[in-house]
C-alpha positions as CSV (number, residue, x, y, z in Angstrom):
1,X,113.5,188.1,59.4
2,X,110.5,185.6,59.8
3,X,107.0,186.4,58.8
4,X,104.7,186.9,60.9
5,X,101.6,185.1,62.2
6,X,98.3,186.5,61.2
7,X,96.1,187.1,63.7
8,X,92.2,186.9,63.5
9,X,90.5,190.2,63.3
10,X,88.0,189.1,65.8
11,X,86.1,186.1,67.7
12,X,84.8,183.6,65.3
13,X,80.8,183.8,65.1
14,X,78.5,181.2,66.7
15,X,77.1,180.9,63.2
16,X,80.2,179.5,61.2
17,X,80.6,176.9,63.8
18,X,79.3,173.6,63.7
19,X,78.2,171.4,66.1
20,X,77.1,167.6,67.0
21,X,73.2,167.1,68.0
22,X,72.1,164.1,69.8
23,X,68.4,164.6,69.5
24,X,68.2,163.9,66.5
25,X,64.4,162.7,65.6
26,X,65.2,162.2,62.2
27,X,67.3,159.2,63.0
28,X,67.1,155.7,60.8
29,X,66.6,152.6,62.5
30,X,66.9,149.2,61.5
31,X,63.3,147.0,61.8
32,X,63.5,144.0,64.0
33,X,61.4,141.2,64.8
34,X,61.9,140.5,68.1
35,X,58.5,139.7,69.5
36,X,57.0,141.8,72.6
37,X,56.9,140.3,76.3
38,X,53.0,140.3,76.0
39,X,53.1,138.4,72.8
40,X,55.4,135.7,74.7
41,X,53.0,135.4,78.0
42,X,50.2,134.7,75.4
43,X,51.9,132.2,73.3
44,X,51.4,128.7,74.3
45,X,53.1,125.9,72.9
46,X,51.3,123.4,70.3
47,X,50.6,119.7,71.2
48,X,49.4,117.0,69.0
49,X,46.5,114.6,70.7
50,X,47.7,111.9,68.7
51,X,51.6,112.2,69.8
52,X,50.6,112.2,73.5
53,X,48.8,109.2,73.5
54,X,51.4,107.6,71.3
55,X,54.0,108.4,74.2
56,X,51.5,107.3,76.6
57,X,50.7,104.0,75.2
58,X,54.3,103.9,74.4
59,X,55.5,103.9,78.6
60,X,52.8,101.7,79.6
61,X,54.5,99.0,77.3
62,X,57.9,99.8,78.6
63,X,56.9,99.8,82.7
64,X,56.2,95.9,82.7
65,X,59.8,95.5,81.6
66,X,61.6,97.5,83.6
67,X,61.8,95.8,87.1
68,X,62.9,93.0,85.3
69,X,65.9,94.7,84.4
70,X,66.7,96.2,87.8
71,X,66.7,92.5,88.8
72,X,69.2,91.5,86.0
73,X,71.5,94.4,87.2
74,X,71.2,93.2,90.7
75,X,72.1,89.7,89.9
76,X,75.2,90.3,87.7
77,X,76.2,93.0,91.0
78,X,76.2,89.8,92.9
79,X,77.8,87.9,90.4
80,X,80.9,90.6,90.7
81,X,81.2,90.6,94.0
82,X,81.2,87.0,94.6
83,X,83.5,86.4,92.2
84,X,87.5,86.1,92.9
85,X,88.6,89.7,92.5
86,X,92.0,89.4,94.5
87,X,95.3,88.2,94.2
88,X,94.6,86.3,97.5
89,X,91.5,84.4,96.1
90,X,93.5,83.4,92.9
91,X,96.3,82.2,94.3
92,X,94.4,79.6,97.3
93,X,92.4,79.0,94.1
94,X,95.6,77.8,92.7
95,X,96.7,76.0,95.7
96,X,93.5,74.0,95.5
97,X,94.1,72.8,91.8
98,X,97.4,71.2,93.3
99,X,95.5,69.9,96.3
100,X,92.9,68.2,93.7
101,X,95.8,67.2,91.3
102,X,97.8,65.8,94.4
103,X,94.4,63.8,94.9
104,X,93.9,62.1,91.7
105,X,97.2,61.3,91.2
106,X,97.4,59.5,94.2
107,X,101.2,59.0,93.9
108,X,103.4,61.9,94.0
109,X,106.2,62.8,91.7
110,X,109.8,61.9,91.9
111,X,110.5,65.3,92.8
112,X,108.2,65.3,95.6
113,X,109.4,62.0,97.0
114,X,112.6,63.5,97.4
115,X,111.2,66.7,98.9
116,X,109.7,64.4,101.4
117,X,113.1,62.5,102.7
118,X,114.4,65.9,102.7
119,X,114.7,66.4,106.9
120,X,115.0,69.9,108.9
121,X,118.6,69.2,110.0
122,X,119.2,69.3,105.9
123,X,117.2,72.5,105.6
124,X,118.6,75.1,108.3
125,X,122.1,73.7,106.5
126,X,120.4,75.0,103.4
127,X,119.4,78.1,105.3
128,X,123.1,78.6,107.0
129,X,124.4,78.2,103.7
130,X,122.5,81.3,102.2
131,X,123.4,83.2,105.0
132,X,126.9,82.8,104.6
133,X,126.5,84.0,100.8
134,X,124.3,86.9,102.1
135,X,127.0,89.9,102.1
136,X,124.9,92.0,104.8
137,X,122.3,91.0,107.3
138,X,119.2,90.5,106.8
139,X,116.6,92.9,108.2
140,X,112.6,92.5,109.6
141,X,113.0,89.0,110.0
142,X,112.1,89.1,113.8
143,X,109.6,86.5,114.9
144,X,109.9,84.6,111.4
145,X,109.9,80.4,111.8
146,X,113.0,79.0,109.1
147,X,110.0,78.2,106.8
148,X,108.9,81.3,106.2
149,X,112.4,83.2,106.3
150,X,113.4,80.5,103.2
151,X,110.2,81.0,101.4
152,X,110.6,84.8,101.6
153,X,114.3,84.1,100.2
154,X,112.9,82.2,97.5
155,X,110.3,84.9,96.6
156,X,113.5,87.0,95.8
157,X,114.7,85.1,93.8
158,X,114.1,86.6,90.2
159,X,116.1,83.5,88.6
160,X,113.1,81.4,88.7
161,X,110.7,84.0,87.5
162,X,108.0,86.4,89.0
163,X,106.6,85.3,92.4
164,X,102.9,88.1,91.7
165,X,99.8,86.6,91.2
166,X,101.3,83.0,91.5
167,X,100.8,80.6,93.9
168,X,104.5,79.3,95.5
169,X,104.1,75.6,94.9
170,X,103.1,76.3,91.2
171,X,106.3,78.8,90.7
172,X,108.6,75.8,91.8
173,X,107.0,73.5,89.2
174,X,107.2,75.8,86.4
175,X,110.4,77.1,87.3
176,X,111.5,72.7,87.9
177,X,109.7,72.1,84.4
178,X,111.7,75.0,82.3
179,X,114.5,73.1,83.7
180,X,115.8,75.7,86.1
181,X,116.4,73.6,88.6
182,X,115.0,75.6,91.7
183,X,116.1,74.2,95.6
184,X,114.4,70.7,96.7
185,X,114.5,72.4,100.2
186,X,112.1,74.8,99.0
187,X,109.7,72.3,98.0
188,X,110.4,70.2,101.5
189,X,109.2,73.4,102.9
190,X,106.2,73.7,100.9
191,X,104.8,70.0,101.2
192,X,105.1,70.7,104.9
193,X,103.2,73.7,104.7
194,X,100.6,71.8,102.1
195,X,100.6,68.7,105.2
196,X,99.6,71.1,108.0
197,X,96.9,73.5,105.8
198,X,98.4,75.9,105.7
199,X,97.2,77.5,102.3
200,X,98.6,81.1,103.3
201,X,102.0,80.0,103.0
202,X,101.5,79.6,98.9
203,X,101.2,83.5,98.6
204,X,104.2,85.2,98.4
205,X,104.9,88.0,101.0
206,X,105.7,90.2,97.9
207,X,102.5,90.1,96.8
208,X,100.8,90.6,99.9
209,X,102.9,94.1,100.4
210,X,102.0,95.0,96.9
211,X,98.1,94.6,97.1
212,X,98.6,95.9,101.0
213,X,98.3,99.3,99.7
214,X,94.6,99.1,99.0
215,X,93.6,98.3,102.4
216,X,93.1,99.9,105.5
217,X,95.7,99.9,108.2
């Protein structure tokens, strides 16, 4: 049989309970030093005499100077933006190097004399010849004279090294001088070009749809 629960006699007394006070005016605090709003209002900070007029004297020194160099800045901003910044102005800067050097030498080379005799019957050949190899048809050639459609074909052609940021006359040269024998009829193409001033024709179209991207269409 289980025990059983004892029971209180009777309600427990106020007296043996205990409880939690919150007015406590005994309480401990910690001190602080926290300075008063009144004692902030009438602080004011310190200043040294001598220190002002030492930063005084100081600017007055320093303003003679300055629009001079507001008028250096401005000059080298001038500077930078006259200067070739574009893949356009390098390469007709290129093109007239070879002019000047074309100039001076006052004879051409033996590969240019042959570039020369080279006649337009002799380059559509060259032209029908590439077509033939082509093993699709070319595309966006519409409106495009035989000088530019072979120029763009030799632009493509990665066997005689990067056509970016080089003139086209200057690519043939290098490409004629590490002995990789590159197309006369090229060249017979550019000296034309080079006879009627036509300095656009030494940038690659490549180029031009690369750095076409940063302008406005």
């Amino acid at each position: 049989m289980a025990p059983k629960r004892r029971t209180s006699s009777g309600p427990v007394s106020k007296s043996s309970q205990s409880t939690l006070s919150f007015n406590n005016k005994n309480r401990i605090t910690k001190p602080t030093n926290t300075p008063s709003s009144k004692d902030l209002r009438s602080s004011k900070p310190k200043t040294d005499p001598a220190l002002l007029d030492s930063l005084v004297s100081d600017d007055q020194k320093a303003s003679p100077t300055a629009p001079a160099t507001d008028a250096t800045s401005h000059m080298s901003a001038q500077d930078v933006e006259t200067s070739p910044t574009t893949a356009e102005a390098a390469i007709l800067q290129q093109a007239e190097q070879e002019k000047a050097r074309v100039v001076e030498a006052a004879e051409s080379t033996p590969e240019e004399e042959r570039a020369r005799k080279v006649s337009d019957a002799k380059i559509k050949a060259y032209w029908r010849e590439k077509e033939r190899q082509s093993l699709a048809p070319r595309v966006h050639q519409e409106g495009l004279s035989l000088e530019e459609k072979v120029l763009r074909l030799w632009d493509m052609s990665g066997e005689y090294g990067p056509c970016i940021g080089i003139a086209r006359m200057k690519r043939w040269q290098r490409a004629h001088a590490l002995g990789l024998e590159p197309p006369v009829e090229v060249l017979a193409v550019l000296l034309k070009e080079q006879e009627k001033e036509n300095w656009k024709a030494q940038r690659a179209h490549v180029d031009e749809l690369m750095s076409s991207r940063f302008n406005e269409t």
